[in-house]
C-alpha positions, 0 to 999 in steps of 0.5 A: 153260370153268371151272365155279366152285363156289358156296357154296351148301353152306355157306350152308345151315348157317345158325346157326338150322340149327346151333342146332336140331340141337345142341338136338335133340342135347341133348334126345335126351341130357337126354330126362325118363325116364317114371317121373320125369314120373309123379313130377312129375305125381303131386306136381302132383295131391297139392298140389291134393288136399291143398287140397282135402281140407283144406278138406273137414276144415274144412268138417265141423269148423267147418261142421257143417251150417251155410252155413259148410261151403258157404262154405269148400268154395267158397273151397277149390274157387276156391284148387285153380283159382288152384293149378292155372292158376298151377302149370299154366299160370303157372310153366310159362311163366314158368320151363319148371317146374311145382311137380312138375317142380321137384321132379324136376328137370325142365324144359318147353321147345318142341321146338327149344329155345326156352323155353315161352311163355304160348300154349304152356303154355296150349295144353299143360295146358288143351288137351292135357290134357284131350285127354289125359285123354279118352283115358282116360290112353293120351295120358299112356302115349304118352311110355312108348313114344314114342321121344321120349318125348313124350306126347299134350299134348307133341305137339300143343303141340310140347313136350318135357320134358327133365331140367334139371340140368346142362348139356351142351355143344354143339361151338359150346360147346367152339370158344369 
């Protein structure tokens, strides 16, 4: 009697497999070192604060005393919200960058190497920082010490930040 082998083996090398490996490969060689994301986070916070000590400026220059201070640090506390969703939520979805990581040529992603959706940059920034914050900053240090390098807000979106300048092949890369 003659046992056959199958190709059970092989069919488990799925592409989506393959992909997820090289994905993996290439974040561990593209992983954002944690003095570039403070940089990138730094400069996402000096863009609000300027808007927002700005119109302070203005408030006391032209709104001395009058209802025109209030107006305008009302107009200025809506301009840091618009800011914030369209830095935060808005161009992380739409490109994998915020204005800071732009800067520090960084890049957000999902873990296996899918670009960010809006659920996930939404549930990244509105939820995972703020979570992240509570923890009085350890969330944010975590990427310090995780061997990922992945922070609290990474973690629970199943994010990661990776540099974004270059590209570096895989073995399917180099086959074609």
């Amino acid at each position: 009697m003659r046992i056959e082998q199958t190709a059970a083996p092989a069919a488990r090398r799925t592409p989506a497999r393959v992909g997820r490996r090289a994905a993996e490969s290439n974040f561990e060689r593209l992983r954002a070192p944690f003095s570039l994301r403070c940089g990138a986070v730094l400069i996402d916070y000096i863009a609000l604060i300027a808007i927002l000590a700005s119109a302070t400026l203005l408030a006391r220059v032209f709104g001395e005393g009058r209802k025109s201070g209030a107006t305008i640090l009302l107009v200025a506390y809506v301009a840091v919200a618009a800011v914030a969703l369209l830095n935060l939520v808005v161009l992380p979805a739409w490109t994998g960058r915020s204005f800071g990581k732009w800067v520090t040529a960084l890049r957000i992603e999902r873990r296996d190497g899918v670009p960010l959706s809006v659920g996930r940059a939404l549930l990244r920034h509105l939820v995972g920082y703020p979570v992240t914050i509570l923890t009085l900053g350890a969330g944010f240090l975590l990427a310090a010490f995780n061997a990922e390098g992945r922070a609290l807000h990474d973690l629970l979106a199943g994010t990661v930040v990776v540099r974004s300048r270059g590209r570096i092949e895989t073995r399917n890369d180099e086959k074609q």
